[in-house]
C-alpha positions, 0 to 999 in steps of 0.5 A: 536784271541781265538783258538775258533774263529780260529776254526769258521774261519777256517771252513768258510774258507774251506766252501768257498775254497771246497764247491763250489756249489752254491745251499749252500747259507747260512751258518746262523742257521736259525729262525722260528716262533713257531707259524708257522708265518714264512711259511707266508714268500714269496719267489721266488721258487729258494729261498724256500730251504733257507726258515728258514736262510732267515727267519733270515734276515726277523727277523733282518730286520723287521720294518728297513728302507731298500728301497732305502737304501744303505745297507753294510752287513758285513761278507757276505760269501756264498752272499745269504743274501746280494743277497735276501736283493737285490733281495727282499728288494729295497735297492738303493745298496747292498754291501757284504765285508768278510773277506774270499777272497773264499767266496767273489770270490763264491758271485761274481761269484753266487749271482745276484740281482740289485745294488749288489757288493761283496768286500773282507775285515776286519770287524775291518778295513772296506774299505769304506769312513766315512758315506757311508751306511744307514743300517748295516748289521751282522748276525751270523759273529761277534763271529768270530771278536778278538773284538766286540767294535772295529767292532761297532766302525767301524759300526759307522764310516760307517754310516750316521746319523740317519742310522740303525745297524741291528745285530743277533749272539749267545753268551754264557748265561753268556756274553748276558749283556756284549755283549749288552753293547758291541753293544752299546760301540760307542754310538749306541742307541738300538731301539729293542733286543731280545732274539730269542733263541728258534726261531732259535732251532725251525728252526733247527729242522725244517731244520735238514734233509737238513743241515744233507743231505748237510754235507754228500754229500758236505763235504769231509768224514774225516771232517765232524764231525768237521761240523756236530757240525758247522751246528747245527745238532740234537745230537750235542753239539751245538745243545744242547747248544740252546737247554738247554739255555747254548747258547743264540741267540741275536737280536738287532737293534740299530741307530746312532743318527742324 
């Protein structure tokens, strides 16, 4: 594993053990129309502070065979993706698995909604039988994994036939076409990919005051310029990396063939 990784993990890690109040339930950079189509969303009133990360799921979701559905998210963390597919979706069940022993004792313990479990895992070596899911879930974890083939490679095994892998995460400009041959290295066919680069700057544009106000309040003082950068803040070089398109953020959804 890259000292990268190390360092992305290393975060989430700390998020999970230090961070333990409940009303920080996303940890994704978020997406927002630029034609202001995202505030049509409905939510529930506790849901409406996580307008934009849940955007994100909305996007990756769209047009997928959700209801009724065994749904896995892989790299669940803080649970609230999994708990809004839950709550908002009619999955038959929804399991969250992380590799983060702190997140997923935070998800147990905060996140509710029907069908919903919480297991602690490797997204390299997925604890669950051949064929078990109908729909898998990653949104913005898989640039914390040593390797994306190993993991779709795992994705396939989970799924039955004819079942949905349904993918967001950003990469350098330089490895969008490496990583979309990544995502089809076990065989998945991609029915949609998209480039939502400039979705995801809009949404943090729009949500910059909130994640700034939830660094300066939750995050221990020595630390949190390591997390201003984490959060995507105005000003920092993550934020201009979208910004310039040094950074892309890449959608897909691909299936296994039945």
């Amino acid at each position: 594993m890259g000292l990268r990784q190390l360092a992305w993990r290393a975060c989430y890690e700390l998020l999970g053990a230090r961070v333990r109040q409940p009303a920080w339930t996303f940890m994704n950079y978020g997406f927002a129309r630029v034609d202001g189509a995202t505030q049509s969303l409905v939510l529930d009133p506790a849901d409406e502070p996580d307008r934009y990360g849940i955007g994100l799921y909305a996007h990756v979701l769209d047009g997928v065979a959700v209801a009724g559905a065994d749904v896995l998210e892989v790299g669940s963390g803080r649970g609230g993706g999994a708990s809004w597919v839950a709550r908002s979706l009619e999955p038959r069940t929804t399991t969250g698995v992380d590799l983060a022993a702190s997140a997923v004792a935070l998800s147990r313990r905060d996140r509710r909604g029907p069908g919903l479990r919480f297991v602690q895992g490797d997204a390299l070596a997925l604890p669950f039988d051949d064929a078990s899911f109908d729909v898998v879930l990653n949104v913005e974890s898989s640039h914390c994994y040593p390797s994306l083939e190993r993991f779709v490679a795992e994705v396939h095994r989970v799924l039955r036939p004819g079942g949905t892998f349904a993918w967001a995460d950003f990469r350098g400009a330089d490895d969008v076409a490496a990583t979309r041959a990544q995502l089809r290295s076990s065989g998945l066919a991609p029915v949609r990919e998209d480039d939502i680069t400039a979705q995801v700057v809009h949404g943090l544009r729009l949500d910059d005051a909130r994640r700034a106000a939830l660094v300066r309040d939750w995050i221990p003082r020595p630390v949190q310029p390591l997390f201003r950068p984490f959060a995507g803040l105005d000003g920092t070089r993550t934020h201009d990396r979208f910004a310039t398109g040094a950074t892309r953020y890449l959608s897909a959804v691909l299936v296994r063939d039945p």
